[in-house]
N, C-alpha and C positions, 0 to 999 in steps of 0.2 A: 738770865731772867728776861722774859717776854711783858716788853716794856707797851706796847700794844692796847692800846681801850677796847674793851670787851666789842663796843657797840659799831664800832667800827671794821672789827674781823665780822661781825653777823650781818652788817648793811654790806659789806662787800661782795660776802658770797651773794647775795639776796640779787645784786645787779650783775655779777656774773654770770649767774643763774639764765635771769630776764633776756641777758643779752645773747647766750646762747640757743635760747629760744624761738626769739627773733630770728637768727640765723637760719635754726632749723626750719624757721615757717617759711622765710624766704626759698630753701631749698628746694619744698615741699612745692612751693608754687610752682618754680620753674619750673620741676619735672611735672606738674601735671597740666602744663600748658603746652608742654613737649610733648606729654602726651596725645592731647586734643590735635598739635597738629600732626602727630603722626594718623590718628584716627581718621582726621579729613582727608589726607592725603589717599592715604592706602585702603582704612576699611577694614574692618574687623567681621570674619566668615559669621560670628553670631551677632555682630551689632544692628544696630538699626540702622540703613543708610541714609548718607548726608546729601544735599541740596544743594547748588548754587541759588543764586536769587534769580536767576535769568537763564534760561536755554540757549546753547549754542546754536546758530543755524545750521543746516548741511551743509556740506561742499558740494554743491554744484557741479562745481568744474569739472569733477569727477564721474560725473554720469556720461554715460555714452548714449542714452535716448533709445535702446535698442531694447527687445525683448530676451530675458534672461537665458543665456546658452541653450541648457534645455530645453527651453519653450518653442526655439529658434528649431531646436534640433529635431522636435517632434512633427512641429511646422511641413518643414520640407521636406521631410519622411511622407505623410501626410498628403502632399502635392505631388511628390515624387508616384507614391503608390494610386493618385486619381491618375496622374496623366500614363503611366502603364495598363491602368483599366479602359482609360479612353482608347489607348491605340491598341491594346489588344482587341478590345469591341470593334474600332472600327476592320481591323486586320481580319476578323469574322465574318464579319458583313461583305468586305470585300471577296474572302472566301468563298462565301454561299453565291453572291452574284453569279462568281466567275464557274461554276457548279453548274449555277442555275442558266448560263447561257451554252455554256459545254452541254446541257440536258436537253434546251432546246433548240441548237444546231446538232445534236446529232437527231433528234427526230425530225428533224426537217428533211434532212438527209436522206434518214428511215425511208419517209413518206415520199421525198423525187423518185428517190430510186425501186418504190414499189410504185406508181406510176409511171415509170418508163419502162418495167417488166410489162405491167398490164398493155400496154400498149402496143407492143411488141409487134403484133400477133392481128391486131385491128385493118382492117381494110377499110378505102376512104376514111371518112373525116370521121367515124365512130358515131354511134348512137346516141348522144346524149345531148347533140349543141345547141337545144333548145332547153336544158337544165343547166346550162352553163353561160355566163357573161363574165366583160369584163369591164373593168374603170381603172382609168388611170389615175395616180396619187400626184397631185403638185410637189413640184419638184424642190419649191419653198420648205417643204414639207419634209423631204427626204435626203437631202444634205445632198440636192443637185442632183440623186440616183433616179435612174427611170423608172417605176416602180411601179405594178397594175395590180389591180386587187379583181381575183379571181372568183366567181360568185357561185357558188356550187348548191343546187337545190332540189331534195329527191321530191318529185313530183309523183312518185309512184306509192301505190298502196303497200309496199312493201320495203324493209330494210335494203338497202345498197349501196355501195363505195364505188366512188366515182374517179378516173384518171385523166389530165388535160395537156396536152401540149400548147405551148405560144411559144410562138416564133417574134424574133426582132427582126424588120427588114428596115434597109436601108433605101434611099429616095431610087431607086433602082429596082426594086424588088428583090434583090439578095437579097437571101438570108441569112445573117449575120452571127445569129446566136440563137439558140433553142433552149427551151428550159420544160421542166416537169413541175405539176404540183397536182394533186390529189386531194382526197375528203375519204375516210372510211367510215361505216357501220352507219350511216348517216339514217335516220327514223325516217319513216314518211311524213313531205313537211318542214324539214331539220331542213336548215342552212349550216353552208361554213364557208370562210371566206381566206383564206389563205392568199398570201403573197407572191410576186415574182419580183424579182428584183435584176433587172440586167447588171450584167460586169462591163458594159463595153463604158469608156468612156461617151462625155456628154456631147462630144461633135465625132463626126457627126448625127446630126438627128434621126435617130431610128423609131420604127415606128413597127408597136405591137400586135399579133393576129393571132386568134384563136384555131387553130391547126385541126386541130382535133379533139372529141369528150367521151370518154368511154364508160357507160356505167357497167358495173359489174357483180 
């Protein structure tokens, strides 16, 4: 027989009870504080994200101060394709010069050598030496070369091309070096003044004469 007071088995269970309850609440907490910091840590894809109270600064240290690869790369692509426009431009220009002096030494050429044909054939000093002068250029001027500027002038009422011989003589009166230069289709009135230029060197001192002017 269960010798036991009624009030005593039902206040027992009653703190049994309580006290497993407690337990459980205890449980309960730590795992939902375990929770929370697994929340902070890691972050939940659908929660709301968490904050510290304060922002980290950057790392500094880590910058290299430069512009981003790319930008770097586009850069001197960039520079790369100005300075091949620049030298190809300028490789153009020197082209055309060198064209453009090849065009006018070979007319120069043209034009001696159809005034030394014209001349050919001329007895005495030719008909025209009062259509024809000359001046010499400073030698300041002409990177030390002797150099006469020949003055060709149709004084006649009609179209005509004119042919000149100068001579260079030396303090001797040899003549040293002969040269041709010419004027065509020249209008009545029309001037042109054309170049000679001696080859000899600057000593010694020679000195320029109009030889001959043939209009024709």
């Amino acid at each position: 027989m269960n010798t036991t007071p009624p009030f005593r088995t039902a206040a027992g269970k009653r703190l049994r009870s309580r006290a497993a309850g407690a337990a459980v609440a205890v449980v309960v907490t730590a795992l939902g504080a375990a929770g929370l910091v697994s929340c902070d840590s890691g972050g939940d894809e659908g929660g709301a994200p968490t904050f510290s109270g304060a922002p980290s600064p950057p790392d500094t240290a880590s910058f290299s101060g430069g512009a981003p690869s790319g930008l770097a790369s586009a850069a001197e692509s960039a520079a790369s394709a100005a300075r091949e426009s620049a030298s190809s431009a300028a490789a153009s220009a020197s082209a055309r010069e060198s064209e453009r002096a090849a065009s006018i030494g070979a007319e120069a050429e043209r034009s001696r050598k159809q005034a030394e044909d014209a001349l050919k054939g001329v007895q005495g000093r030719g008909n025209a030496l009062d259509e024809v002068a000359m001046t010499g250029k400073p030698r300041a001027d002409t990177n030390n070369l002797l150099t006469v500027v020949v003055t060709i002038t149709n004084k006649t009422d009609e179209e005509a091309s004119y042919a000149a011989q100068v001579d260079f003589l030396d303090r001797s009166g040899k003549v040293v070096e002969t040269q041709f230069v010419g004027a065509e289709d020249l209008a009545p009135g029309e001037r042109a003044q054309p170049l000679v230029i001696s080859r000899q060197p600057a000593e010694p001192v020679l000195t320029p004469r109009l030889t001959k002017a043939q209009r024709y």
